[in-house]
VEXNUZA-972086 format. One record per residue (C-alpha): residue in three letters; z, y, x. Coordinates in Angstrom, 3 decimals, always signed. Example, Ala and Ser with C-alpha at 12.3 -4.5 7.8 and 13.67 -1.06 7.14 Angstrom:
{"Ala" {+7.800 -4.500 +12.300}} {"Ser" {+7.140 -1.060 +13.670}} 
//
This chain:
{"Unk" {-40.027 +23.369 -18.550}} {"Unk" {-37.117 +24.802 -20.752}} {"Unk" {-33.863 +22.881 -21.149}} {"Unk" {-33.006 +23.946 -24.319}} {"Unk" {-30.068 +20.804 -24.980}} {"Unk" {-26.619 +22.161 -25.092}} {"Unk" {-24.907 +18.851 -24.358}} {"Unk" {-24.966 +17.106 -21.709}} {"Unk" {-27.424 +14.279 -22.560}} {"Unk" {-29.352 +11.660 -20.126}} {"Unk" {-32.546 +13.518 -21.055}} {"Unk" {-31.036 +17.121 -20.159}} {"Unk" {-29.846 +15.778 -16.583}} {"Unk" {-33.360 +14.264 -16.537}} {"Unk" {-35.352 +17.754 -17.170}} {"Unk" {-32.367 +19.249 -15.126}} {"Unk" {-33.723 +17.392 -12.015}} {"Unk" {-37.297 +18.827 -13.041}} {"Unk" {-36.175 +22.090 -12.788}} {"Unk" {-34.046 +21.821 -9.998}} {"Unk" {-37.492 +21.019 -7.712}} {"Unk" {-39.783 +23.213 -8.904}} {"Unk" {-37.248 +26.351 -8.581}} {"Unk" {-36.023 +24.910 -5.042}} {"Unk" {-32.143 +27.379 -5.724}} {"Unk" {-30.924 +28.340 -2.374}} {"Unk" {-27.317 +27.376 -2.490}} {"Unk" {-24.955 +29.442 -0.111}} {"Unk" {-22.431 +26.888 +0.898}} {"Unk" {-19.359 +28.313 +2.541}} {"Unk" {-17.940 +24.803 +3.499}} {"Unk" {-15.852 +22.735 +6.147}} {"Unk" {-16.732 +21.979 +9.829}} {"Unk" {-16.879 +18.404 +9.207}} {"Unk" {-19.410 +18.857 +6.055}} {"Unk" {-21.806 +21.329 +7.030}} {"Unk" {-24.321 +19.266 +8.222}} {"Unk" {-24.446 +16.662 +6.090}} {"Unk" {-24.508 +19.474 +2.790}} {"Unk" {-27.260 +20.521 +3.906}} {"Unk" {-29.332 +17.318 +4.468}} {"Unk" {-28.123 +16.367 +0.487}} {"Unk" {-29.492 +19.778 -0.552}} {"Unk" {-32.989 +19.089 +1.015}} {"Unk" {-33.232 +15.511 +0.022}} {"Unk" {-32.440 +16.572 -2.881}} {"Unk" {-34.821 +18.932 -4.021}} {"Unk" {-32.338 +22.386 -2.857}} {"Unk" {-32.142 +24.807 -0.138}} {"Unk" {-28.930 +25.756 +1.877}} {"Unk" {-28.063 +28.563 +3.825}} {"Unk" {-24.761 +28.278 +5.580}} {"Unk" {-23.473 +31.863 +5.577}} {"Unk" {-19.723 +31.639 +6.191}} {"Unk" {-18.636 +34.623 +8.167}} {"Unk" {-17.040 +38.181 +6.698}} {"Unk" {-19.573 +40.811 +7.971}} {"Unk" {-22.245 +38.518 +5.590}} {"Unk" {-20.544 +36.125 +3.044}} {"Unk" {-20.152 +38.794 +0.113}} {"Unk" {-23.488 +40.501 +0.483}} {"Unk" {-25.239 +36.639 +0.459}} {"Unk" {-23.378 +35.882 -2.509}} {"Unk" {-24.935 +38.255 -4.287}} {"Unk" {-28.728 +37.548 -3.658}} {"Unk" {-28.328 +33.428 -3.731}} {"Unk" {-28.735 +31.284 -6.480}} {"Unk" {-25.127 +29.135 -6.215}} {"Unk" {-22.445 +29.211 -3.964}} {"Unk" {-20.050 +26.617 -2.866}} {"Unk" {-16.573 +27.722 -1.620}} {"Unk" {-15.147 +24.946 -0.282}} {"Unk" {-11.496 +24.916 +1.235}} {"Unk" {-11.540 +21.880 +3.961}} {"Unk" {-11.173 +23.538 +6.726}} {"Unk" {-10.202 +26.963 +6.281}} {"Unk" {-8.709 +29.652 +9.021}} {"Unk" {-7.830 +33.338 +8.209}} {"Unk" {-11.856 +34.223 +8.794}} {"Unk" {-12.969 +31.733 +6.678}} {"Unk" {-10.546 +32.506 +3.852}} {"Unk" {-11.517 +35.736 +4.050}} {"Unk" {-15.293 +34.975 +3.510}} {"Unk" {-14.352 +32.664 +0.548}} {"Unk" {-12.478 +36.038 -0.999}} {"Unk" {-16.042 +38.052 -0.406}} {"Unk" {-18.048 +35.226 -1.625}} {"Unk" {-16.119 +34.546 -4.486}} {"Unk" {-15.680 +38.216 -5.703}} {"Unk" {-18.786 +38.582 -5.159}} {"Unk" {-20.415 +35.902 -7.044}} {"Unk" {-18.354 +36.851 -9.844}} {"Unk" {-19.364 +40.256 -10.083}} {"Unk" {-23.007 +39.320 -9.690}} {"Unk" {-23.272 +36.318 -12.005}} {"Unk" {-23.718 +34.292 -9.133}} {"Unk" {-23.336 +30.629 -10.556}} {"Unk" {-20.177 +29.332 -7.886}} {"Unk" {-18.321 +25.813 -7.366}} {"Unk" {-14.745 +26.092 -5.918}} {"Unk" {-14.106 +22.731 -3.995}} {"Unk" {-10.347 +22.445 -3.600}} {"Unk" {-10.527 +20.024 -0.724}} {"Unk" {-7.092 +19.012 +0.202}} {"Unk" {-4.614 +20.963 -2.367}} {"Unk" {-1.501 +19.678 -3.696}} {"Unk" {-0.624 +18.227 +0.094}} {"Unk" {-0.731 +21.798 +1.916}} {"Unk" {+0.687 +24.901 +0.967}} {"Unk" {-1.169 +27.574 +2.384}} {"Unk" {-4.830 +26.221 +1.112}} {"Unk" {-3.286 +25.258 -2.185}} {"Unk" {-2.704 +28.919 -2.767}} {"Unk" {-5.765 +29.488 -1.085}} {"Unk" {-7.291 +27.883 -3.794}} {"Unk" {-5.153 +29.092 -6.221}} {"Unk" {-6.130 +33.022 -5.476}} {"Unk" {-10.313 +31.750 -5.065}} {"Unk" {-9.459 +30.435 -8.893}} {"Unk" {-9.119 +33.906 -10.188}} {"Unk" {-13.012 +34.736 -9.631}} {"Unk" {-13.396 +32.249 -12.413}} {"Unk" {-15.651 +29.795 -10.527}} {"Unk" {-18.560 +28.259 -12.795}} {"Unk" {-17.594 +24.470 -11.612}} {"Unk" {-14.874 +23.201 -10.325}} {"Unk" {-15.385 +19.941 -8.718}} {"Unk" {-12.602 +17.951 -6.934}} {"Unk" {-10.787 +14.647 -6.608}} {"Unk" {-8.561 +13.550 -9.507}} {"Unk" {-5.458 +14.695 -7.661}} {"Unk" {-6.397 +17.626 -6.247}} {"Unk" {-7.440 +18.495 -10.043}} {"Unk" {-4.048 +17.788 -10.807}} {"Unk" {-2.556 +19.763 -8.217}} {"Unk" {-4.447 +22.887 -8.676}} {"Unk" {-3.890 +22.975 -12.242}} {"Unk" {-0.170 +23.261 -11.197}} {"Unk" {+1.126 +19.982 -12.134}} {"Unk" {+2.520 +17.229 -10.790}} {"Unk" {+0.004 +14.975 -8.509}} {"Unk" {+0.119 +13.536 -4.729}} {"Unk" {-2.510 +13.725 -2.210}} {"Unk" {-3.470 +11.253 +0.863}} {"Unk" {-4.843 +13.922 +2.739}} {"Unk" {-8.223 +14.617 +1.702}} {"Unk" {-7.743 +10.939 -0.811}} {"Unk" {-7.024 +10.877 -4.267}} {"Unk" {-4.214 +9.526 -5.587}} {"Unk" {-4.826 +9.517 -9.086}} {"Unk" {-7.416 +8.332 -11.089}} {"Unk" {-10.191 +10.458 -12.589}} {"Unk" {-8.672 +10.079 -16.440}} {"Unk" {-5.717 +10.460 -15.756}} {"Unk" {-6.829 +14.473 -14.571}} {"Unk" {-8.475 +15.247 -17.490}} {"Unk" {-5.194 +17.178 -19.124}} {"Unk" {-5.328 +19.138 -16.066}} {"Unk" {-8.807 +20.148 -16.105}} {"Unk" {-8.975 +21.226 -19.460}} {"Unk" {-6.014 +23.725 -18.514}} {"Unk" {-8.676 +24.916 -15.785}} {"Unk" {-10.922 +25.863 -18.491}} {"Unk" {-8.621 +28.940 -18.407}} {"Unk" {-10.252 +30.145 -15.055}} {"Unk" {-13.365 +28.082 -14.779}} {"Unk" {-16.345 +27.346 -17.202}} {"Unk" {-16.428 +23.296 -16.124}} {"Unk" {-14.627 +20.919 -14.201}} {"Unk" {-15.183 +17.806 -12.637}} {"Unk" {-12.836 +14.971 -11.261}} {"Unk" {-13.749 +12.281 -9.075}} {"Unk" {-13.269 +8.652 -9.447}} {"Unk" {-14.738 +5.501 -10.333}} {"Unk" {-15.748 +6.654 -13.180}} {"Unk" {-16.039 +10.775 -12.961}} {"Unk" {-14.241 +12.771 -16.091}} {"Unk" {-15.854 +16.124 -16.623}} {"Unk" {-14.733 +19.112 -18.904}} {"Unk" {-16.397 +22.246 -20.080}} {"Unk" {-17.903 +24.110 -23.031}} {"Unk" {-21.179 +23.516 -24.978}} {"Unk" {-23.549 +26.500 -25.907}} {"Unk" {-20.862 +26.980 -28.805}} {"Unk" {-18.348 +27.401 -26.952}} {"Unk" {-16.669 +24.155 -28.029}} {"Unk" {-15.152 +22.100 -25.285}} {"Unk" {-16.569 +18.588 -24.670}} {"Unk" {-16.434 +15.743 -22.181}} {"Unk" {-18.559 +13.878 -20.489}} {"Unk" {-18.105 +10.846 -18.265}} {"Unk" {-20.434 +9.549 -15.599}} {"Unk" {-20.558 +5.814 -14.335}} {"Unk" {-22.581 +4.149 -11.687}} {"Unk" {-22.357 +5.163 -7.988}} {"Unk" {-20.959 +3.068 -5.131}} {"Unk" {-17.553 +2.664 -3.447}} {"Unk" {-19.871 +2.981 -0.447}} {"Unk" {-19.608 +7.205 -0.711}} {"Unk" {-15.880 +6.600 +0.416}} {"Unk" {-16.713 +5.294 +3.913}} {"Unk" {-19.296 +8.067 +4.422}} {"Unk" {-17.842 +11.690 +5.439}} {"Unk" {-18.345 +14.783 +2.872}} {"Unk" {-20.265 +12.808 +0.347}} {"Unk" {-17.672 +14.601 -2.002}} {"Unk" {-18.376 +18.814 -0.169}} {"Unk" {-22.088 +17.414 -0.588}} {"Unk" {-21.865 +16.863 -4.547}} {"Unk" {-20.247 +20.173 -4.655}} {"Unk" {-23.201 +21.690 -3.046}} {"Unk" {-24.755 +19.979 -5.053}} {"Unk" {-23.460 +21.254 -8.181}} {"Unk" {-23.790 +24.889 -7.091}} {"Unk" {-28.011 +24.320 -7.029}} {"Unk" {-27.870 +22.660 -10.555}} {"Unk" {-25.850 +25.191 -11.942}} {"Unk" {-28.588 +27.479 -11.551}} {"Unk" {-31.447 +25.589 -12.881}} {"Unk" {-29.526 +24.503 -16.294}} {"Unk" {-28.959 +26.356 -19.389}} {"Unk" {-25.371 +25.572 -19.525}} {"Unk" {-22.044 +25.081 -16.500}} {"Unk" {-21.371 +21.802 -18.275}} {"Unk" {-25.133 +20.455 -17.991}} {"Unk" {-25.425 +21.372 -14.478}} {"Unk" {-22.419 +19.567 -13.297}} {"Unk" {-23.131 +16.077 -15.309}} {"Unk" {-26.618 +16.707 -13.664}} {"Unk" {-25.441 +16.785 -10.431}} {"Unk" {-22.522 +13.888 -10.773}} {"Unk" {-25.533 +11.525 -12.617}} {"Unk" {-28.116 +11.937 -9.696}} {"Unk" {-25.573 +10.844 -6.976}} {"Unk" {-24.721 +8.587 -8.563}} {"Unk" {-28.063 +7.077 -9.392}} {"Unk" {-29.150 +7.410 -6.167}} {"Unk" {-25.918 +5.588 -4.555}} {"Unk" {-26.503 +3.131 -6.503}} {"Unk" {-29.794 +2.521 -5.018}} {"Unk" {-28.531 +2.920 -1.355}} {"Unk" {-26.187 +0.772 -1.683}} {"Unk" {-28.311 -2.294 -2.690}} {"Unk" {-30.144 -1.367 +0.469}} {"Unk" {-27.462 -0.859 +3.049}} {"Unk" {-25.723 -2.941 +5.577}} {"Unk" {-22.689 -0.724 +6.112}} {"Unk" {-21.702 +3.091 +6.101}} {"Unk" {-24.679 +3.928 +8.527}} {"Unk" {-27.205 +2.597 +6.776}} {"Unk" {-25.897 +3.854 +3.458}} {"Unk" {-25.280 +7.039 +4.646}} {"Unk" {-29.448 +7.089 +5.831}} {"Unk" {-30.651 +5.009 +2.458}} {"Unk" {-28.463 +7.706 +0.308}} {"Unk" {-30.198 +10.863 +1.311}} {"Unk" {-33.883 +8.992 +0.800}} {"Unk" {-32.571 +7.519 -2.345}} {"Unk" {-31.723 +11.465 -3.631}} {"Unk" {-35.017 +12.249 -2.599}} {"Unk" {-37.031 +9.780 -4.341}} {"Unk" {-34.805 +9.372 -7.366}} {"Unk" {-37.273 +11.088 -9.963}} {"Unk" {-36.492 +11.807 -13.791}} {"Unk" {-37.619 +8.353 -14.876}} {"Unk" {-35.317 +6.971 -12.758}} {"Unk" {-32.520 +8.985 -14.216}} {"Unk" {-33.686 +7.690 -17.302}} {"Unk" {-33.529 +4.236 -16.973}} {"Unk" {-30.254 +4.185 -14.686}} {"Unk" {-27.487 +7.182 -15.714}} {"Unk" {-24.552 +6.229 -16.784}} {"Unk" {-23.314 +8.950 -19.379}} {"Unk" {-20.557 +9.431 -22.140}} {"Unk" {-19.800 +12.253 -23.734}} {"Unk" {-16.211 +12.237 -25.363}} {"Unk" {-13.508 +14.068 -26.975}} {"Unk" {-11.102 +14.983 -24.054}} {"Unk" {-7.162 +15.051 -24.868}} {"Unk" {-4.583 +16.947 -23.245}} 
//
């Protein structure tokens, strides 16, 4: 199957999930404690692979054989950022397809410019919450932690100035606002409905879609089509795990069989997807 769509469309997410299970992409995430596990168990539900290669003597060398990275910054020490340097540089240089998750920036220094530095080795996706969009774009924005603040429109300004150092960008919300460039080079937006408030009281639902987003980024023809691929089948399959849940365990259990049986038909009949002319 060939994707040939240059804009994000509900049947280009559809063949995007196509491809994403018959290539299985091993994604190398390079991601927090508290997320490891449960990036993983998306990736296989999903239809991925994940190797969780995080250390300096093998981070850069992985980068260059896998087939998406995630960087993300939850959790980072002076080891870790170190790895996410090697990764990063070396993803670039390779053509690696890599997400930069900028878990927590705006609200601490040190990983802010963490970030900031990873940002340079132009990252394929960036995928956040609204304010930590805002943040690392250099403008005003608060953070709760690891919490938005802001809501998902209200980032889009600042994630079309990270089209600068990144081919797409995502933000978070209710309603997620994504950025990037069709096959033409001309910038679009795209915004994705649907999901469940239900991903809030379940940890590193967010470090999963960013994993996520690294393993469609290298099954689609374009950095734009692989991110609104990735955004629509989470939320899709939230949807669906939320109508069979009791409460954040259950959900947590329903929404990694609900990735796993989601299927393009499915995607089909359920996405939620706009594409729109994004303002600074």
């Amino acid at each position: 199957m060939t994707i040939s769509r240059s804009v994000p469309t509900v049947d280009a997410v559809a063949e995007a999930l196509g491809e994403l299970r018959a290539r299985t992409p091993v994604v190398q995430s390079l991601t927090n404690v508290v997320s490891a596990n449960f990036v993983t168990n998306v990736l296989l539900a999903a239809g991925a692979s994940n190797a969780h290669i995080d250390n300096v003597h093998e981070a850069g060398g992985f980068a260059r054989a896998a087939d998406g990275v995630l960087v993300n910054v939850g959790t980072p020490d002076d080891a870790t950022a170190q790895a996410f340097r090697l990764a990063a540089r070396s993803a670039h240089e390779a053509g690696t397809p890599w997400v930069l998750d900028p878990v927590g920036v705006g609200g601490l220094p040190w990983r802010s410019d963490l970030a900031a530095e990873l940002s340079a080795h132009r990252p394929t996706a960036i995928r956040g919450n609204a304010s930590e969009i805002i943040a690392l774009a250099g403008m005003r924005g608060e953070t709760r932690g690891v919490d938005s603040s802001a809501d998902a429109a209200a980032a889009v300004p600042a994630a079309l100035t990270l089209l600068d150092r990144a081919e797409s960008v995502s933000a978070s919300g209710a309603v997620d606002h994504l950025v990037g460039r069709d096959a033409d080079g001309a910038v679009i937006g795209v915004r994705v409905g649907g999901g469940s408030a239900m991903l809030q009281r379940v940890t590193a639902t967010g470090c999963a879609l960013g994993g996520l987003v690294a393993a469609y980024l290298a099954v689609t023809p374009t950095p734009l089509i692989g991110l609104a691929a990735a955004h629509v089948h989470v939320a899709v399959a939230a949807e669906i795990a939320e109508a069979a849940a009791a409460g954040p365990g259950t959900f947590a259990v329903a929404y990694l069989d609900a990735l796993y049986t989601v299927d393009a038909d499915t995607l089909r009949a359920r996405a939620q997807l706009e594409v729109f002319e994004p303002r600074r």
